[in-house]
C-alpha angles and dihedrals in degrees: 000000000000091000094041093053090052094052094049091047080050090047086041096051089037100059101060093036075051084058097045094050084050103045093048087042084059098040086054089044088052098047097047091054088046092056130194122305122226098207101164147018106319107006125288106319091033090243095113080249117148112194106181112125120199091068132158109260087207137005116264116265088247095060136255114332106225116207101198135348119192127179114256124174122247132308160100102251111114114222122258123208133201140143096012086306129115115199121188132165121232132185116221118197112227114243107294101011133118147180118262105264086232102066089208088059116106122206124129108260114181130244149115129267109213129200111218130205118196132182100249095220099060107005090252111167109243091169163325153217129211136186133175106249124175106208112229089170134117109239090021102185093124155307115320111202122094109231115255111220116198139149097359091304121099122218132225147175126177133210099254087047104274111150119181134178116206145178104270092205099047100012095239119164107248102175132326132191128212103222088193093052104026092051098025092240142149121239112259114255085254103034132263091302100159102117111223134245131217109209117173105310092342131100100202122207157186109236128146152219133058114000089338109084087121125027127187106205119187096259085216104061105006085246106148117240101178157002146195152160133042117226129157094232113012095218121225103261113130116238116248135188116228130179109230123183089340094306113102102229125191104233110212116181114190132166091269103035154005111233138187114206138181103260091210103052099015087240113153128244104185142346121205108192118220135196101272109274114236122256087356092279108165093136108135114084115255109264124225124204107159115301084347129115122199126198138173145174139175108245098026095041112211155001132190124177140173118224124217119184079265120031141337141253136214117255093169150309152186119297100191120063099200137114092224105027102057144158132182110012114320092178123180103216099319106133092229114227112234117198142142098003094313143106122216130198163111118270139209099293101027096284100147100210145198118206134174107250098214096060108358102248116168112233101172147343137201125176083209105114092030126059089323089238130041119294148154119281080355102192157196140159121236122212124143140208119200120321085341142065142246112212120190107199128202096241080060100260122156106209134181106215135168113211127210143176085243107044139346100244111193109210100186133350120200124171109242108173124003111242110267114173121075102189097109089058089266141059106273135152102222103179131111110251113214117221117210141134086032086299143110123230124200145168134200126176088279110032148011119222143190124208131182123237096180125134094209115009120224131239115292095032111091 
């Protein structure tokens, strides 16, 4: 009896422990066919980081299976995806109307933004937003910031400073804030291009003017909290929130300064002066490595700083201010990548460099993943995968590198999207993919498409 009690107390603990296997086994099945989401400016934790695993080594001899293309008007934004839900800005041109023939021209030519939100797994439309919007803007092909999905609510700015909050699952307008009438300011050269954060409660933005550079709003009701900074352009570089020597510090780089700020108050930490960076063009996000801070722009090269809890020091930066002749990095709006003691990225005119982080010096170039010959604002953008590299061309090539202090070594090329735009003198596609659900997600002026990445892909998927 003794013996039979005991088997049936073993039978009795096993079954639920049996449930709960199950039940975790399940959780783990559900969850890998779900995927990641990619739901703001550089994927999840805003570090260009994709950490999917299941991915293809190479691309198939046949080329890239695409998984589902639809039509979308013009535009910059990249897409963002979360919760089975892709969400991507457009720009429509009102009856009769049509963009300079010269892209650096300014006028006010009428027409609507729309905020577009697509079933992510067949690019259904399940809904859209749409505002009148005169552009003002120089290359005025269409919004710039990536949407910022978070909590249920989606994020947007527009290039003329629209930013609306909306429903993500019905697409309903909950608030919205005019940056040019709420702030009395004038829209950017280029257009309002600093894609928000959401940070706690806080939607955390790139504004400009007096005092109001950077503006922290309740992402709830659109209500601001805080503001800080005077600069006279604010720049485009999107804000990011960085953790140096154990405090989280706001980092805001604007065309005078680069400045570290208390997230939660707005209150500022420390400011470094630069020399005024040309045309306003602080455009590439702020880079991390350690206690180092990396910055680049096209005209004034590179930056590199080392912060302290309290300031920062110089480790080294460009001499030359220039766009051809150029050291160190002097990047467009490519978010460098920063590892093992090395810099990547591409330069003024598509050098895809390698640089030394601890003093800058160049160790090697190749115009290889960029325009493939020297031009003009020449581009990729960086994200990796594992131990190799997705790099997204501006021919629309989507290409799996490894990068080295030693070479750029390209692993598979496949074309994704053709070059549309032709603002940069040349056909480019000059918008940020997302990469999510083992797939890849990109927009050029005419379509947006989805491509799997996946090495094998899941049920369902076929």
């Amino acid at each position: 009896m003794v013996y039979k009690g005991s088997v049936m107390k073993i039978f009795q603990w096993m079954c639920p422990l049996r449930i709960v296997i199950g039940l975790a086994l399940s959780a783990t099945l559900i969850t890998a066919l779900q995927g990641d989401d990619w739901p703001q400016w550089l994927g999840p934790q805003r570090d260009a980081l994709w950490r999917e695993t299941g991915i293809v080594e190479k691309f198939p001899p046949g080329g890239l299976k695409f998984r589902w293309r639809v039509p979308i008007g013009t535009g910059y934004t990249g897409p963002a995806v979360a919760r089975g839900r892709v969400y991507v800005a457009d720009r429509q041109l009102a009856k009769g109307a049509s963009n300079p023939s010269n892209p650096f021209a300014r006028g006010e030519i009428p027409g609507s933004e729309r905020v577009l939100c697509l079933n992510e797994s067949d690019g259904a439309l399940l809904w859209k937003h749409e505002y009148d919007c005169a552009y003002t803007v120089s290359y005025s092909s269409g919004p710039r910031v990536t949407p910022a999905v978070h909590d249920g609510k989606v994020y947007t700015l527009g290039a003329e400073g629209n930013l609306v909050c909306l429903d993500a699952e019905t697409g309903a307008l909950i608030w919205s804030r005019d940056f040019k009438k709420d702030f009395g300011i004038k829209t950017p050269l280029w257009g309002f291009a600093g894609h928000p954060l959401v940070d706690g409660k806080k939607l955390i933005c790139l504004v400009g003017g007096q005092g109001s550079v950077a503006v922290a709003f309740d992402k709830d009701t659109g209500k601001e909290l805080w503001r800080a900074l005077s600069a006279k352009e604010p720049g485009y570089a999107p804000p990011m929130i960085y953790d140096f020597s154990g405090k989280r510090q706001l980092i805001l780089w604007h065309p005078e300064s680069v400045n570290s700020l208390d997230p939660n108050t707005g209150k500022v930490f420390w400011s470094y002066p630069t020399e005024p960076i040309r045309s306003g063009m602080t455009i590439a996000s702020p880079r991390k490595a350690g206690d180092l801070l990396f910055l680049t722009s096209f005209y004034n090269g590179s930056l590199m700083l080392r912060v302290g809890l309290d300031s920062p020091s110089l480790v080294w930066e460009s001499k030359k201010i220039s766009e051809k002749d150029t050291d160190g990095l002097h990047s467009v709006m490519s978010t460098p990548w920063i590892e093992g003691g090395s810099i990547y990225g591409p330069c003024s005119y598509g050098q895809f460099r390698c640089l030394k982080s601890d003093t800058g010096e160049r160790l090697w170039e190749t115009f290889e993943p960029t325009s493939a010959k020297s031009e003009r604002w020449g581009h990729t953008f960086i994200v990796k995968n594992g131990n190799r590299w997705f790099l997204f061309s501006e021919q629309g090539d989507l290409i799996i590198a490894k990068l080295s202090a030693e070479k750029y070594q390209e692993i598979s090329r496949a074309h994704l999207l053709d070059p549309i735009n032709r603002d940069a003198g040349r056909p480019v596609v000059w918008s940020h993919p997302a990469f999510a659900n083992r797939s890849v997600y990109a927009r050029n002026d005419q379509e947006i498409v989805c491509v799997s990445l996946a090495a094998t892909d899941p049920p369902g998927r076929e």
